[in-house]
mmCIF file as gemmi writes it, N, C-alpha and C atoms, coordinates in Angstrom:
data_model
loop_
_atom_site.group_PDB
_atom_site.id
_atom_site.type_symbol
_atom_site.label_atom_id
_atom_site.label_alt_id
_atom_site.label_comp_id
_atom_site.label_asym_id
_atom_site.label_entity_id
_atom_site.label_seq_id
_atom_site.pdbx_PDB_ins_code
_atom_site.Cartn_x
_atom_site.Cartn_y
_atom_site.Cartn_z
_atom_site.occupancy
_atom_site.B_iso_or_equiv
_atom_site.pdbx_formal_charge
_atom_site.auth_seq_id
_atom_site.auth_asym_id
_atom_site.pdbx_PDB_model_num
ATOM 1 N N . UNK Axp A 1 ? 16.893 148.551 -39.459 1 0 ? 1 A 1
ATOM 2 C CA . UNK Axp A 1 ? 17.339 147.165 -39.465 1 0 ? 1 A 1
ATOM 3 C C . UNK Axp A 1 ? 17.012 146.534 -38.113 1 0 ? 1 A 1
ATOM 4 N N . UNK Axp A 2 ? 16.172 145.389 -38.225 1 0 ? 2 A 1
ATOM 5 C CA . UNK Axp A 2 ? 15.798 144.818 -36.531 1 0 ? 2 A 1
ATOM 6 C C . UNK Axp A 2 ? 16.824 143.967 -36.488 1 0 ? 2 A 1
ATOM 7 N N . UNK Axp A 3 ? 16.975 143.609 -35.165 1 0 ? 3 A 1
ATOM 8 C CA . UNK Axp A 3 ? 18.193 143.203 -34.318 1 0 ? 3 A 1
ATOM 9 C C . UNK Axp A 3 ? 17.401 141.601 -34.246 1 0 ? 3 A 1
ATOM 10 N N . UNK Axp A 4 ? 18.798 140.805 -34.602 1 0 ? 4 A 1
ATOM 11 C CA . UNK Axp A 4 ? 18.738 139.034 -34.27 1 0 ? 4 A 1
ATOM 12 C C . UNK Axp A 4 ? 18.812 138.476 -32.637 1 0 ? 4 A 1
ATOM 13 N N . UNK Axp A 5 ? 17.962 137.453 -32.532 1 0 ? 5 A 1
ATOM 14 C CA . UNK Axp A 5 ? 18.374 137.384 -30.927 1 0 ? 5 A 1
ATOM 15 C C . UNK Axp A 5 ? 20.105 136.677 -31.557 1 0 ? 5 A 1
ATOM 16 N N . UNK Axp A 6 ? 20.843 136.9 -30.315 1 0 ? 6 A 1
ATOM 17 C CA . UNK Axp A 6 ? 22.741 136.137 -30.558 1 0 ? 6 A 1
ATOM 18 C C . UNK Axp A 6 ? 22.712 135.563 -29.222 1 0 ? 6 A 1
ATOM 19 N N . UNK Axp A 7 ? 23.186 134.509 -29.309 1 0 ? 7 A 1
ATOM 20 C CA . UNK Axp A 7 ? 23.6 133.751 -27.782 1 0 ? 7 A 1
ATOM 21 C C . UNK Axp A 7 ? 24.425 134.614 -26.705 1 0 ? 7 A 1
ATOM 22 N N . UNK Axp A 8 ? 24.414 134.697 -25.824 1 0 ? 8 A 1
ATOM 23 C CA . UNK Axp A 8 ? 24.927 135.489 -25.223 1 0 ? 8 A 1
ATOM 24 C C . UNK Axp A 8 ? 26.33 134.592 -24.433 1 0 ? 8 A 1
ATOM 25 N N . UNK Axp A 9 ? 26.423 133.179 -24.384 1 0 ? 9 A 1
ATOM 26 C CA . UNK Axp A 9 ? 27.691 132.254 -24.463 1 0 ? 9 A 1
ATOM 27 C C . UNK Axp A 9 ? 28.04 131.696 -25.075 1 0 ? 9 A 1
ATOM 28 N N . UNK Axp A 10 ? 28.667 130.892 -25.314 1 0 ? 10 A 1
ATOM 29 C CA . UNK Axp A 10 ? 29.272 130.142 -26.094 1 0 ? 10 A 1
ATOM 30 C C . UNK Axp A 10 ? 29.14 128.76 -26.02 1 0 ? 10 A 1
ATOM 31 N N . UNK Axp A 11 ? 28.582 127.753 -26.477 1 0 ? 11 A 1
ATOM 32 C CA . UNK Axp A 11 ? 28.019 126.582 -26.319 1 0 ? 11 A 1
ATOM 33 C C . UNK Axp A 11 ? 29.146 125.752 -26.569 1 0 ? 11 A 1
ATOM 34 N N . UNK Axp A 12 ? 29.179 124.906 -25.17 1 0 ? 12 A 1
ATOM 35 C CA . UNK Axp A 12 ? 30.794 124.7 -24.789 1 0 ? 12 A 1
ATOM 36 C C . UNK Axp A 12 ? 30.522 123.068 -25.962 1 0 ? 12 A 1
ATOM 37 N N . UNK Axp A 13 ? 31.423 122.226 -26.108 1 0 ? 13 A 1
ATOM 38 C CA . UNK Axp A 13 ? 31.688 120.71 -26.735 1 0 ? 13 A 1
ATOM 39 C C . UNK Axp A 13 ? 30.777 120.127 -26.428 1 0 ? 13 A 1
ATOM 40 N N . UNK Axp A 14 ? 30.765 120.056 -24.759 1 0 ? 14 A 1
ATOM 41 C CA . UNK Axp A 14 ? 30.439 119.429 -23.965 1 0 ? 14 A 1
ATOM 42 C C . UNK Axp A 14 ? 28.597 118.979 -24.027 1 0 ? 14 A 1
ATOM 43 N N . UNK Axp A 15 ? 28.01 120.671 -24.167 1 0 ? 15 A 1
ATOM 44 C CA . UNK Axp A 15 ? 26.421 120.599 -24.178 1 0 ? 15 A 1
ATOM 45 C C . UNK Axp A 15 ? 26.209 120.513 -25.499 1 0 ? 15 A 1
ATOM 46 N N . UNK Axp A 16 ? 26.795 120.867 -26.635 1 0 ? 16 A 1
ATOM 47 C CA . UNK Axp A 16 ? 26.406 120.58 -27.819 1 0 ? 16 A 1
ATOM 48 C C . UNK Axp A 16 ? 26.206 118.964 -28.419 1 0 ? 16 A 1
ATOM 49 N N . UNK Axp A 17 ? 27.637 117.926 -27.524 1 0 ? 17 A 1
ATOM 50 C CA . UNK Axp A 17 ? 27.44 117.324 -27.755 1 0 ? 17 A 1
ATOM 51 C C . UNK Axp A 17 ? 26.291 116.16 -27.115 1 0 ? 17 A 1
ATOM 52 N N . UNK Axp A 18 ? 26.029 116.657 -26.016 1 0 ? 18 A 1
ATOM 53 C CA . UNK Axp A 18 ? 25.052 116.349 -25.298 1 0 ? 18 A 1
ATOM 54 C C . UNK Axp A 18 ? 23.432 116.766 -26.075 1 0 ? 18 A 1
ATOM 55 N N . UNK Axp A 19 ? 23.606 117.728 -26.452 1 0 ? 19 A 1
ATOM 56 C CA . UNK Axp A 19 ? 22.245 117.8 -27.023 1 0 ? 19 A 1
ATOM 57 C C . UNK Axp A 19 ? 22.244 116.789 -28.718 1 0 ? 19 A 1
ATOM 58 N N . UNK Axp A 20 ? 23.375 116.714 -28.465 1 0 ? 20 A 1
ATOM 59 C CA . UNK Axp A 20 ? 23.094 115.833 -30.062 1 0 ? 20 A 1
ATOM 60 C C . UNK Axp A 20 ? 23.284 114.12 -30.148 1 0 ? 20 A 1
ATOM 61 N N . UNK Axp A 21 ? 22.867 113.726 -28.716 1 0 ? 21 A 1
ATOM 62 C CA . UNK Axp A 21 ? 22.988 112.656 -28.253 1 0 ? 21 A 1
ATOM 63 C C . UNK Axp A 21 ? 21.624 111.471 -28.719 1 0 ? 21 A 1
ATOM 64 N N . UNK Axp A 22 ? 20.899 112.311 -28.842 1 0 ? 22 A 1
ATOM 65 C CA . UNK Axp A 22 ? 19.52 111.891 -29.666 1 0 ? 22 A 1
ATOM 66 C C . UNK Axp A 22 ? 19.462 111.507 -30.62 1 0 ? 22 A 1
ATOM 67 N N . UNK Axp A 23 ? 20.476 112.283 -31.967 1 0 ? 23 A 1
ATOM 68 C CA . UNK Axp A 23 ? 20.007 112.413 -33.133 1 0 ? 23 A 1
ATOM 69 C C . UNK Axp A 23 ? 20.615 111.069 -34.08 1 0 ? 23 A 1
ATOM 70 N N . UNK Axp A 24 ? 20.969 109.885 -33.526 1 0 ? 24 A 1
ATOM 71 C CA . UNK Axp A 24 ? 21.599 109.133 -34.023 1 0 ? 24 A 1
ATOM 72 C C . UNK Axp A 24 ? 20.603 108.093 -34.758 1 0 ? 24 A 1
ATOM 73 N N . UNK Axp A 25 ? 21.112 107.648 -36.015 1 0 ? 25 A 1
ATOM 74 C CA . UNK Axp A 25 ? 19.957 107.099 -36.793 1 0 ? 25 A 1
ATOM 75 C C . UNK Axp A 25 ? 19.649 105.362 -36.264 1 0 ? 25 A 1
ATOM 76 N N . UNK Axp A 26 ? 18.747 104.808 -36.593 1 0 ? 26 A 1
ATOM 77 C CA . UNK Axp A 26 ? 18.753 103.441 -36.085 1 0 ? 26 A 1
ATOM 78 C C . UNK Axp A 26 ? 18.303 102.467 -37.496 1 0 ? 26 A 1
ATOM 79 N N . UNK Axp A 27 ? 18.539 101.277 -37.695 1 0 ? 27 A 1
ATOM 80 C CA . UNK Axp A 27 ? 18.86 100.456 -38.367 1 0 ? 27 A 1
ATOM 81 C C . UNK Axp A 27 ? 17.34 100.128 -38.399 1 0 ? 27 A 1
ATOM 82 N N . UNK Axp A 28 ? 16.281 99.963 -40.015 1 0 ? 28 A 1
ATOM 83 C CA . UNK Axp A 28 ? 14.867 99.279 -39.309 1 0 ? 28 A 1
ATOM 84 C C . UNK Axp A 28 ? 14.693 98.083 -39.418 1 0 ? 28 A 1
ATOM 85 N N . UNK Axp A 29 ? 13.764 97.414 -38.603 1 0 ? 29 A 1
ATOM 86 C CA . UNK Axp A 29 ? 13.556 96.402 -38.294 1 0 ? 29 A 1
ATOM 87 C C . UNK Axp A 29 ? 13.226 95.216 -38.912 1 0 ? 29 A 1
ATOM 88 N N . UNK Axp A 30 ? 14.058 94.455 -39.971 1 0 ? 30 A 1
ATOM 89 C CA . UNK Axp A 30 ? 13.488 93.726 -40.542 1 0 ? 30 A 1
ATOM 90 C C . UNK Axp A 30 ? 13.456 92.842 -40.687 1 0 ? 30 A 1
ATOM 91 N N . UNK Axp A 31 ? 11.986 91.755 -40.881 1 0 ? 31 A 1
ATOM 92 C CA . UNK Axp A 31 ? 11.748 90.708 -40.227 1 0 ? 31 A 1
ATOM 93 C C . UNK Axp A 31 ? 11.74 89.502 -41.698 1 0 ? 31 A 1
ATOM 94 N N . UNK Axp A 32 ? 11.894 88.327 -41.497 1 0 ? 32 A 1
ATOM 95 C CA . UNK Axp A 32 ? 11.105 87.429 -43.034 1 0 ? 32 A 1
ATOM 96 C C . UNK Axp A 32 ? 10.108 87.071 -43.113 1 0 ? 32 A 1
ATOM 97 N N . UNK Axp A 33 ? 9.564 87.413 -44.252 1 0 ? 33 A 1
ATOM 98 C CA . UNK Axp A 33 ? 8.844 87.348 -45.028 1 0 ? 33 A 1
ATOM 99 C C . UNK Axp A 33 ? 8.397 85.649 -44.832 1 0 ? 33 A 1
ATOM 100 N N . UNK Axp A 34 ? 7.081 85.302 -43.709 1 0 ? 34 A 1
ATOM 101 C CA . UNK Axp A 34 ? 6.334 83.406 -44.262 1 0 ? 34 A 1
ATOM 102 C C . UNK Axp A 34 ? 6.096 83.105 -45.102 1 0 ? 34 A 1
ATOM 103 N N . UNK Axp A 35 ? 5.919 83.79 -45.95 1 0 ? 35 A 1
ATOM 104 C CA . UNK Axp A 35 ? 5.6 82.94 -47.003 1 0 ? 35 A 1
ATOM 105 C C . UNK Axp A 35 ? 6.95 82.95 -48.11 1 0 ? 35 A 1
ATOM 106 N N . UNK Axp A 36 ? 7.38 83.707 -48.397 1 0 ? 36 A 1
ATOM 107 C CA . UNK Axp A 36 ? 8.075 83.96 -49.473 1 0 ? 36 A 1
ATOM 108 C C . UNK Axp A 36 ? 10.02 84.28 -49.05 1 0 ? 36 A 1
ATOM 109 N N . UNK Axp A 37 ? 9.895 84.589 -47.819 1 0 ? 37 A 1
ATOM 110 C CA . UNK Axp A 37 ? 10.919 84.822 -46.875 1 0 ? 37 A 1
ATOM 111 C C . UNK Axp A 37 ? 12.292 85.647 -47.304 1 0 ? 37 A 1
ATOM 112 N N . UNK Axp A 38 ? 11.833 86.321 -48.067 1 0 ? 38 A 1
ATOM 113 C CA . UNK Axp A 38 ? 12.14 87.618 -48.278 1 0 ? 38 A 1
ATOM 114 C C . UNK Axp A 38 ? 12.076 88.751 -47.155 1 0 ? 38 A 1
ATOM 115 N N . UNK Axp A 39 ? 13.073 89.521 -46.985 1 0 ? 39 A 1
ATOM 116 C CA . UNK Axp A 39 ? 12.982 90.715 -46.221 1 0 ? 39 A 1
ATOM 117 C C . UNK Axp A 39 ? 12.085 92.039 -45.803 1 0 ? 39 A 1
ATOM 118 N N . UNK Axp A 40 ? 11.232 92.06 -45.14 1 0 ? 40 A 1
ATOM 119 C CA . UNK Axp A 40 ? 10.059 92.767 -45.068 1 0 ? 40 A 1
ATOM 120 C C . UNK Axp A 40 ? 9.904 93.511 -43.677 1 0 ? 40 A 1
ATOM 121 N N . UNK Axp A 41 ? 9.2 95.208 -43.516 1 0 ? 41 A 1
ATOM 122 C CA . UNK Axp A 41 ? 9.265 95.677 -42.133 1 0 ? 41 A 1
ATOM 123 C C . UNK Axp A 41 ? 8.199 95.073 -41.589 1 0 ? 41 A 1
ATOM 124 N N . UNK Axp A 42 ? 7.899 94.919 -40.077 1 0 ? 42 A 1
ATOM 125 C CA . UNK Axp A 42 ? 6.852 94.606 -39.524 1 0 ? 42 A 1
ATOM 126 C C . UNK Axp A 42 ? 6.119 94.839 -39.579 1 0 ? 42 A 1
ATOM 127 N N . UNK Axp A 43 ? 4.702 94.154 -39.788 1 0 ? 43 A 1
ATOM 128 C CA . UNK Axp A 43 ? 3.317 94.926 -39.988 1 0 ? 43 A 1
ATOM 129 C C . UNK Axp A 43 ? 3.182 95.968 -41.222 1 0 ? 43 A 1
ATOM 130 N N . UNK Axp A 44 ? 3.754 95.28 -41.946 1 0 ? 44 A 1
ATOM 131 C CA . UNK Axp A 44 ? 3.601 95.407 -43.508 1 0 ? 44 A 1
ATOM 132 C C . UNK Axp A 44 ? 3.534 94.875 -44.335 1 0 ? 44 A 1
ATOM 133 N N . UNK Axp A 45 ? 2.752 95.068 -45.764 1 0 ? 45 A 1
ATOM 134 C CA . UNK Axp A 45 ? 2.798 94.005 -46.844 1 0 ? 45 A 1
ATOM 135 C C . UNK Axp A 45 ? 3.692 93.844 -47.343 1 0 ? 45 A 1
ATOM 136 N N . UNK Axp A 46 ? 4.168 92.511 -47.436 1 0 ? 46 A 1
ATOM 137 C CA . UNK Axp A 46 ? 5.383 92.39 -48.488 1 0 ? 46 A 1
ATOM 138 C C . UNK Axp A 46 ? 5.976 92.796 -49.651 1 0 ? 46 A 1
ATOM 139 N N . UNK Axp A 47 ? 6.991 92.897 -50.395 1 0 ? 47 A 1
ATOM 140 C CA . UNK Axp A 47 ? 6.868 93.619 -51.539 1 0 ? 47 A 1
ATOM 141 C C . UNK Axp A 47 ? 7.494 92.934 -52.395 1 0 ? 47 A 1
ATOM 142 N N . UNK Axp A 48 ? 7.911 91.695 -52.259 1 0 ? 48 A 1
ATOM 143 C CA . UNK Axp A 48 ? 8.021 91.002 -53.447 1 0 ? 48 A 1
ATOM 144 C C . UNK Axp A 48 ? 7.194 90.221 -53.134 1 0 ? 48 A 1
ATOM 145 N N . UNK Axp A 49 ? 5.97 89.603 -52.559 1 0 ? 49 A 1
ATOM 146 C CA . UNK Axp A 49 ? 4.857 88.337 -52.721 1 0 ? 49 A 1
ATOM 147 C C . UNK Axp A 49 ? 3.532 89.069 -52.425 1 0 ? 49 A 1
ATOM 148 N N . UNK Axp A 50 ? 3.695 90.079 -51.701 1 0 ? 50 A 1
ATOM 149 C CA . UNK Axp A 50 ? 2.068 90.816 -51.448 1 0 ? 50 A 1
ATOM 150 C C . UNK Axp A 50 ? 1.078 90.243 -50.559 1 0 ? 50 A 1
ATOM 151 N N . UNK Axp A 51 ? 1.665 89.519 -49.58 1 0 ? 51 A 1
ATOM 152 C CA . UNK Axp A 51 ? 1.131 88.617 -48.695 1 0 ? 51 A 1
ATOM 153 C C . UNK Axp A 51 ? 1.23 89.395 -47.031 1 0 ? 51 A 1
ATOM 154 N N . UNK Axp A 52 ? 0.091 89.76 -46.663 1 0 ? 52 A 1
ATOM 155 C CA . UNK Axp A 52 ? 0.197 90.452 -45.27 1 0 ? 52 A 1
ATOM 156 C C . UNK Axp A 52 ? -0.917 89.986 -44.417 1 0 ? 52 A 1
ATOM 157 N N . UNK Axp A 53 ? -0.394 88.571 -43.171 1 0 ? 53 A 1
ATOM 158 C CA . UNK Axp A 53 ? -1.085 88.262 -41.959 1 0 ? 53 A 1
ATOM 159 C C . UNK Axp A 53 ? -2.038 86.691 -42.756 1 0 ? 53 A 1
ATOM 160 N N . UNK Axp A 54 ? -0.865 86.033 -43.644 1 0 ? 54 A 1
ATOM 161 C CA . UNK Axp A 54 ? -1.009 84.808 -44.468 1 0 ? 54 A 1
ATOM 162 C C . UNK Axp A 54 ? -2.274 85.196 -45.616 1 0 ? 54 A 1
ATOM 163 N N . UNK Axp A 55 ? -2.879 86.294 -45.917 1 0 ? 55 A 1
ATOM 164 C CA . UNK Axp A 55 ? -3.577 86.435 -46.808 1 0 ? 55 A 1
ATOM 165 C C . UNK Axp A 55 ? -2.742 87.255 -48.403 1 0 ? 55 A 1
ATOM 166 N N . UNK Axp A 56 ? -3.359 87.164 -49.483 1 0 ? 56 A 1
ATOM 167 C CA . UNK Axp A 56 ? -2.316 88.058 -50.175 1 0 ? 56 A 1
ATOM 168 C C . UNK Axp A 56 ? -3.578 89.352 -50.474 1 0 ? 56 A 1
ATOM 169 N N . UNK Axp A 57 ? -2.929 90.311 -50.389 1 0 ? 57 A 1
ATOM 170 C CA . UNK Axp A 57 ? -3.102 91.752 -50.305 1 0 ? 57 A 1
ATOM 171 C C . UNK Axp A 57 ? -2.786 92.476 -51.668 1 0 ? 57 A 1
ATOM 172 N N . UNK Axp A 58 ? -1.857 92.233 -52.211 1 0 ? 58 A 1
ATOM 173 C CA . UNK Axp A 58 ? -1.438 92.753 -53.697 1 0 ? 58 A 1
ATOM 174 C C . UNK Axp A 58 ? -1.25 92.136 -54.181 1 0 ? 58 A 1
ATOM 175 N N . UNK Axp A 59 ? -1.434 92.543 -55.822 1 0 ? 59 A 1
ATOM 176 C CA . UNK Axp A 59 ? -1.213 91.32 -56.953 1 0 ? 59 A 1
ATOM 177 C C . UNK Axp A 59 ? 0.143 92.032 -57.502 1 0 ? 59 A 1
ATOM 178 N N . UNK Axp A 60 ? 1.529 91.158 -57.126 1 0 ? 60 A 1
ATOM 179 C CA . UNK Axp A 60 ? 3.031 91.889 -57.641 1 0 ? 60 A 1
ATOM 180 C C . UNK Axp A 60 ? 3.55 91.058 -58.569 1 0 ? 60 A 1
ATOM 181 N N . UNK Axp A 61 ? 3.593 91.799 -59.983 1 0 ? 61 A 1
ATOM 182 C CA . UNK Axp A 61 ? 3.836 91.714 -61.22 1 0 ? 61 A 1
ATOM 183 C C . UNK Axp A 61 ? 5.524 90.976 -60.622 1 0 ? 61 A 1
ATOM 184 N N . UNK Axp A 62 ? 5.244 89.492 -61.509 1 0 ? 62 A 1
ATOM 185 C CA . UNK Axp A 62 ? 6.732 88.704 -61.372 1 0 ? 62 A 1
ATOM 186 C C . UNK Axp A 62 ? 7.679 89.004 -62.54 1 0 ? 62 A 1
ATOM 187 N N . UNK Axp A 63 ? 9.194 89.342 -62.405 1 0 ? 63 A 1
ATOM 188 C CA . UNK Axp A 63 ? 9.55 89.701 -63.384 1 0 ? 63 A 1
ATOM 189 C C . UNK Axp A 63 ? 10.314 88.828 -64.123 1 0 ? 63 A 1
């Protein structure tokens, strides 16, 4: 049976919570939509008008 590496301390509150100081999620960025002004990420095509940089880019089936 091979042997696991095991911590050899005990990883106090303090550094755990410090190392997990990073991992917090962030909200994305979203901008309106010129033409149609709908909610859309930056530097992307729209997805309800299909319009990206005043040209339209996709043809999106109206429902």
């Amino acid at each position: 049976m091979s042997k696991h590496p095991v911590p050899k301390k005990k990883t106090s509150k303090s550094k755990r919570d410090m190392r997990r100081s990073h991992h917090a999620l962030t909200a994305p960025n979203l901008v309106e939509c010129p033409h149609c002004h709908a909610k859309k990420l930056q530097h992307h095509v729209c997805g309800s008008c299909g319009y990206y940089d005043g040209r339209q880019i996709l043809e999106v089936a109206s429902d």
